[in-house]
C-alpha positions in Angstrom: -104.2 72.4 77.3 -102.2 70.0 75.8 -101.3 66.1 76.3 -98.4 64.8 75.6 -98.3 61.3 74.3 -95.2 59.0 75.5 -93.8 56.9 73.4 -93.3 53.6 74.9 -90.1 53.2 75.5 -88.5 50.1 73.3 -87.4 47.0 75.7 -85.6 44.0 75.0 -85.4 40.6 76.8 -82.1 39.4 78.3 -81.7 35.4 76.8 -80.1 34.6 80.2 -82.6 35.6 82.9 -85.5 36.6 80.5 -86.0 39.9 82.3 -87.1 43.1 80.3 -84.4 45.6 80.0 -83.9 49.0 78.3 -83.3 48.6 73.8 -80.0 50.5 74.9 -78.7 48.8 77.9 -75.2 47.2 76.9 -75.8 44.8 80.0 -78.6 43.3 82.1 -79.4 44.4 85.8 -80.4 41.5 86.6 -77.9 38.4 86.2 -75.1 41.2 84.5 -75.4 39.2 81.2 -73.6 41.7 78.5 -75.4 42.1 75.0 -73.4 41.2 72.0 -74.4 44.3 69.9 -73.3 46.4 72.0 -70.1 45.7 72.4 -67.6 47.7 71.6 -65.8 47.6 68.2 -61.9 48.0 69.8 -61.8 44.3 69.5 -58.2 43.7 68.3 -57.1 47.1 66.6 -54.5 48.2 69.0 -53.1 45.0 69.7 -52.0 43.8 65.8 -52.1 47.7 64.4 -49.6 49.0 67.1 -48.6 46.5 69.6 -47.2 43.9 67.4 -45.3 46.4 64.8 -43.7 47.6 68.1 -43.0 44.8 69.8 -41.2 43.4 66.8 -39.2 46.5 65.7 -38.3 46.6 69.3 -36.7 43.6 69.5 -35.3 43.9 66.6 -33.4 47.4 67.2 -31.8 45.1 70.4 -30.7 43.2 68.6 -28.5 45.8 66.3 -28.1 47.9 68.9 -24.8 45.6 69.8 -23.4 48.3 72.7 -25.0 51.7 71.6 -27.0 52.8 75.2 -29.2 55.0 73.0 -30.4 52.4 70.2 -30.8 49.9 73.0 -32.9 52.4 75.3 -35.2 53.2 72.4 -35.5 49.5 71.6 -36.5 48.6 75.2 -39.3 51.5 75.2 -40.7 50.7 71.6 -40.7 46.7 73.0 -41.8 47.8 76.5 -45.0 50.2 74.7 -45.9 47.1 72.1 -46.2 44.7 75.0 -48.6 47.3 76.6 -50.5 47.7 73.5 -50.6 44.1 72.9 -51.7 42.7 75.9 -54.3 45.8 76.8 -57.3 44.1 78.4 -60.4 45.5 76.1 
């Protein structure tokens, strides 16, 4: 017969409430406080890779577009899509 040995599983303290929490938890159960390292890494990507580029290129086909419907309906979704991107929440 065999016996398995457990590993103890690795814990960590939360600095807010000081109570023991899983080495993996991203936040604490107990006051909700959210560890740093794990936080995700989309911290501003989207917004300046994407969102600005469009935004800008956006408002800059408007104004060209003078009274062309098509250049100044692609504008207003490339500005409308940047905006999006920009201000995503995270």
């Amino acid at each position: 017969m065999t016996c398995a040995i457990l590993a103890p599983t690795m814990k960590k303290t939360c600095p807010r409430c000081q109570k023991r929490v899983s080495e993996r938890a991203a936040r604490c159960r107990g006051c909700g406080y959210f560890f740093p390292e794990k936080a995700s890494p989309w911290a501003a990507g989207p917004a300046y890779g994407v969102g600005f580029p469009l935004v800008l290129m956006g408002v800059f086909i408007l104004f060209l577009a003078g009274s062309s419907t098509g250049l100044t309906i692609v504008g207003a979704e490339m500005t409308l899509v940047g905006a999006l991107a920009f201000f995503h929440p995270r």
